[in-house]
Steps between C-alpha positions, in 0.01 A plus 500: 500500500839660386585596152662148445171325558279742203402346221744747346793297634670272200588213684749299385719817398755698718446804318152682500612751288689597167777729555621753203815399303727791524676429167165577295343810397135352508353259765134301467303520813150422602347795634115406443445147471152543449557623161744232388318212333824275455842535726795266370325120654510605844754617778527117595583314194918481428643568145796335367704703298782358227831696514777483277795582730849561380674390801352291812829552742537835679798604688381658861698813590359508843738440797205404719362230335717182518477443127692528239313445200087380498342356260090585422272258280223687591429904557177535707405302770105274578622500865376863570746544751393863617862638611700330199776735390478367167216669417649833383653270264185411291451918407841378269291320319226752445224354750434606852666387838143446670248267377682482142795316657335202671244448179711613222786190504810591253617140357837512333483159308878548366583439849688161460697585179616832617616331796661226335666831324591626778676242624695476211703798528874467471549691811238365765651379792173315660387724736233432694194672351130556706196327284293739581633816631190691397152296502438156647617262255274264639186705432157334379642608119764219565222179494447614115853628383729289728754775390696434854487127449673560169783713632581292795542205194756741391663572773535149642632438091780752533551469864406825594490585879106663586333673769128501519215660730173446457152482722353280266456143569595376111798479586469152601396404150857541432692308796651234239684777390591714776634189678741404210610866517537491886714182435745712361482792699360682246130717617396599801120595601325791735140452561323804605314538770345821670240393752313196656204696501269352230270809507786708452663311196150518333538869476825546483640217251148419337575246247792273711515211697385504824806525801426099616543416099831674469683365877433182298656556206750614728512131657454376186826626320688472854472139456570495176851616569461843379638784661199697590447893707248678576389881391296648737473827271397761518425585861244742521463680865207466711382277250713169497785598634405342870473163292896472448573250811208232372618558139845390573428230723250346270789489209708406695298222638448335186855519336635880432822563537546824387255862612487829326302800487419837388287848661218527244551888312219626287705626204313711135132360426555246823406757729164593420386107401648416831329795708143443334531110571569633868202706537276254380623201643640649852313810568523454895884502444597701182687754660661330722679265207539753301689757758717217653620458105560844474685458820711227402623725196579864614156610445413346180345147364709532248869460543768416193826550673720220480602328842205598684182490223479111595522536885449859606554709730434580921301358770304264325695394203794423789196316712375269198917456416598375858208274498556336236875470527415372884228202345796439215695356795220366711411287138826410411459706213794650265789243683658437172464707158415306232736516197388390146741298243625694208785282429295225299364736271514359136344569151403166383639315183146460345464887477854591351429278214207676446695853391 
């Protein structure tokens, strides 16, 4: 029995542990359980959090991410995604980027009228913006807030070209819409997808749908009319990086079009949530992972360089590139970009009369 199978193990979590937040002074930890008669309601149960944002609409500076602006209902993620870069993100907010960001849900209720705001500026030219760019927008917290629902309402109102990912299967829930959009050229949607390996999602992705669940959602917005990829991010060496052939064919077998990736890098409080998951859950393998990482970015897991941070670097960055450009082509994959509408953008009638 490994350290994954104790009754130690929080199953259902990605994160074992609770990382300190390097923007505060002080940090709770439990160093003797034994004397602790009550700890929050347990590692397992998720807190949402109200927020009273300012803005909802960020502007990405990075020229590696094929964004231009993203847009974040949520802060935090259920999923429990163990490698999930947007966990450094959740020390912003004062909380911790291991167990506190998969229980501790940020839920920015403005989210709809800051958008509409947004939208309303004098000077925005409809540029395609990513809902989410951060956390799943499709997360569990979405079944109670429908905060995503809401904004695609908008954006469908104003005309407002959108491109989603999402591992999440709720995204079905809101087909009536995304095919109205679609009609117009108006959204386009990446599912991710990281391995076929159900044992292997369990740990790694905790709280998502399974791999069969997602090719279908896949199929299902393929034949809807949508224009639907694939995100087989992030690759992780020796771990499921030899599952990038079946991952693309099984996309592409039930209606993606479009293929991208990204070399997992184990940036701030990611590396040591990532590297005790490792131990516990791969102990037969943890160095090997971890030095092929190190590998893949000139010696480090962690690598923030633009133009290589989201590929890397020498033998086996260049081996996981070539195959996947090679089963691009074998797929069919990335033929013909697809380009989002900005031209119909409009600010309704109904809301000018409003001001």
């Amino acid at each position: 029995m490994n350290d994954a199978e104790d009754k130690g193990y929080l199953q259902g979590r990605g994160a074992q542990l609770n990382t300190a937040n390097r923007f505060l002074k002080t940090n709770l930890e439990k160093i003797h359980p034994e004397a602790i008669d009550d700890w929050e309601d347990g590692p397992l149960r998720t807190h949402y959090i109200p927020s009273a944002a300012k803005t909802i609409v960020n502007k990405v500076d990075s020229p590696d991410v094929r964004m231009w602006y993203s847009l974040n209902p949520y802060q935090g993620c259920e999923h429990g995604c163990i490698y999930c870069y947007a966990r450094n993100s959740h020390e912003y907010w004062g909380f911790s980027a291991g167990l506190d960001f998969e229980r501790k849900i940020i839920i920015k209720h403005d989210a709809p009228a800051l958008f509409r705001k947004f939208l309303e500026r004098k000077n925005w030219d409809a540029t395609p913006i990513s809902l989410s760019g951060n956390t799943d927008c499709y997360q569990p917290a979405e079944r109670k807030f429908r905060l995503t629902r809401q904004l695609l309402e908008i954006a469908l109102q104003y005309r407002q070209p959108i491109g989603m990912i999402t591992k999440n299967a709720l995204i079905l829930r809101d087909l009536d819409i995304l095919q109205e959009m679609a009609k117009r050229q108006l959204v386009t949607v990446y599912i991710s997808l990281t391995s076929l390996d159900e044992s292997l999602r369990m740990k790694m992705e905790p709280r998502t749908a399974t791999a069969k669940l997602r090719l279908r959602v896949i199929a299902s917005l393929s034949e809807a009319g949508l224009p639907v990829g694939v995100m087989t991010a992030p690759i992780i060496p020796a771990l499921n990086s030899h599952e990038i052939p079946a991952l693309l064919q099984a996309a592409a077998g039930q209606g993606a079009k479009t293929a991208g990736y990204t070399l997992v890098r184990l940036n701030g409080a990611i590396q040591p949530i990532f590297k005790d998951w490792l131990q516990k859950n791969f102990p037969d393998r943890c160095d090997k992972v971890w030095h092929q990482i190190e590998a893949c970015h000139q010696g480090q897991v962690n690598d923030s360089r633009f133009g290589t941070r989201m590929r890397g670097e020498g033998n086996f960055a260049e081996i996981i590139r070539n195959t996947f450009a090679l089963h691009c082509r074998l797929n069919d994959l990335n033929i013909e970009p697809v380009v989002l509408n900005s031209r119909l953008f409009r600010v309704p009638q109904a809301q000018l009369r409003l001001f």
